[in-house]
Structures are given as C-alpha cells and as structure tokens.
N, C-alpha and C positions, 0 to 999 in steps of 0.2 A: 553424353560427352565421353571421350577417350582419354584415357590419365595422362597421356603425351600433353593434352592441351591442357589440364584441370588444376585447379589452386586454390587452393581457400581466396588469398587474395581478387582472382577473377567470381569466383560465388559472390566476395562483398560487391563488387561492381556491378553483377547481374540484382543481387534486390534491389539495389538503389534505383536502376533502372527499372523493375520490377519483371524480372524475366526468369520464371523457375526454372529449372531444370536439376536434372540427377545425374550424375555419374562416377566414374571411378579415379580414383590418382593413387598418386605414388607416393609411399609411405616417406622418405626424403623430400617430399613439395616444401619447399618453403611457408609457412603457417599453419602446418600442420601441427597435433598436440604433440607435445612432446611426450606423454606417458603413455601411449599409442604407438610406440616407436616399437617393432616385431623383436628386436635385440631384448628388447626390456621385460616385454610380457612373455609369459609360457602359456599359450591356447591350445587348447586340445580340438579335436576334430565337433566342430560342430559349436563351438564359442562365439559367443560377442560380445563384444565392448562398446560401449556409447561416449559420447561425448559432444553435446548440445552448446552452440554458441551463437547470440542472436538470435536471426533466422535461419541458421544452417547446422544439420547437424553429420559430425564426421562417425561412423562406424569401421568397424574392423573384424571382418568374420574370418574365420577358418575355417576351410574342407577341406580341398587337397593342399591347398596355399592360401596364404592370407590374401584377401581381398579387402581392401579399403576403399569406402565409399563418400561421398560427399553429397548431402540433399539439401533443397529445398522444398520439395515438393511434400516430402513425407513427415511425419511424426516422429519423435524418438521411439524406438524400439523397445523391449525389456531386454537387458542384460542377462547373461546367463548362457548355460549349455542346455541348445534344441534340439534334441535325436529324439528316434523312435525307438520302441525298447527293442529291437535288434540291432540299434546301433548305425542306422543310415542318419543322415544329419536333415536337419528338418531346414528347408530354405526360409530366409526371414523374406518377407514383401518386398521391403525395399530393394534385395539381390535378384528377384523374381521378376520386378517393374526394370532394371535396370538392361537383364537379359535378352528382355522380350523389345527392346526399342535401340537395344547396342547393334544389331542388324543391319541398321539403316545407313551408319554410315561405312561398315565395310561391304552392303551392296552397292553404295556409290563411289566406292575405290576398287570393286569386282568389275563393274558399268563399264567404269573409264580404262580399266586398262586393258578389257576387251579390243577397243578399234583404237588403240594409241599411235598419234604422229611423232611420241618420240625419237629423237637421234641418241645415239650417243656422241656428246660432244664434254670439253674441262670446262667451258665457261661455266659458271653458275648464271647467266641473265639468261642465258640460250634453253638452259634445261627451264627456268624460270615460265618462259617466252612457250616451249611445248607446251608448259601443263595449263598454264593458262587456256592454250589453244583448246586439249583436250577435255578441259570441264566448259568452255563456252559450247563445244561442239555439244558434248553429254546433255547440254541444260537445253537445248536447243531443239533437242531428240524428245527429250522428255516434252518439254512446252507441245513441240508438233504433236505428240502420241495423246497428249492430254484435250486436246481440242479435236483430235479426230474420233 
C-alpha cells in the first residue's frame, strides 16, 4: 500500500475482514503513536523503533529519512541501531518485503499513463469520467495479454 492511502484505522478494517497486507504512511495519519512522532524522537542513521498493537504492528526506520511502516503480515522486529561496521545501514525485512512489492502499483500508474484519453478539462466528473476510462481500458489489455 502507498502512505496517500494507508491508516491505522484502514489496517483495523482489513483484519476484521481478514486481509494482510504491508505498507507505508504518514507519520501525521490519524492513529498513529503518538511517541513515534519524527519531532519527538532523535534516530540516527540506521535506527528503529517498534510499536505493536493487536494485530498490527507500526515501525519507524531511519536511512536517508525516516520511513514509517504499517504491517500485518510481519512480526515485531528488534529495536535498535543495524549498520554494518563501516557504517552502511543494515535493511530490516519488513522495509525489504515492502520494496520489492511497492512496484506494482507505480507500474500500473506508469501502464496507464502511457496510452491516456485524458483531456484537460475544470470539471472534476470529466477528469473523474478519463481515468475511469483509462484503467478499464489498462485492465482490459492486461485480461487480453493474460489469456493470450
């Protein structure tokens, strides 16, 4: 999942329905910890912080910027500073699984904006009414290529 869309509150939604998934959000989401908040902590390169609630657990790593994550799918991590002893930062799994599958949905907004019918138009139903078009058409491509 992409942090635009991601929430604590939407994680509760997906166990109850039982639907894991992992991704990243935004340090300001609404049910986020509050002592997780990047103002508050001082992380140094290659830090993590845990914080386990229910079935979900929220992390906060620093490389170049802090990254905060949101999982179901994974374990709590150990806390703590992971480098190497020249000082490269050692990747946790969890930012590693997250990497390797964040891909997929910016090649299906690379896909789609390849052959786009967009106009430029002020409506907002009109621009609405394009993209619509533009992912029926994408899924349509995909379905054909996948049967062929």
């Amino acid at each position: 999942m992409d942090n635009y869309f991601s929430s604590p509150d939407l994680f509760d939604d997906m166990v109850k329905k039982q639907i894991y998934c992992c991704g990243t959000v935004r340090s300001k989401s609404n049910g986020m910890p509050q002592d997780l908040d990047p103002k508050r902590l001082t992380l140094r390169r290659s830090d993590l912080q845990v914080r386990t609630r229910g079935e979900f657990t929220t992390i906060i790593w620093r490389d170049k910027g802090d990254v905060n994550i949101l999982t179901i799918i994974h374990g709590a991590p150990a806390e703590g500073n992971f480098c190497y002893n020249y000082g490269k930062a050692i990747k946790p799994q969890i930012v590693a699984d997250c990497n390797r599958h964040m891909g997929y949905v910016d090649k299906g907004d690379r896909m789609n904006n390849s052959y786009s019918i967009k106009r430029r138009t002020w409506k907002w139903t009109k621009k609405l009414l394009f993209h619509l078009f533009d992912l029926a058409i994408l899924n349509s491509c995909i379905l054909f290529l996948i049967k062929v």
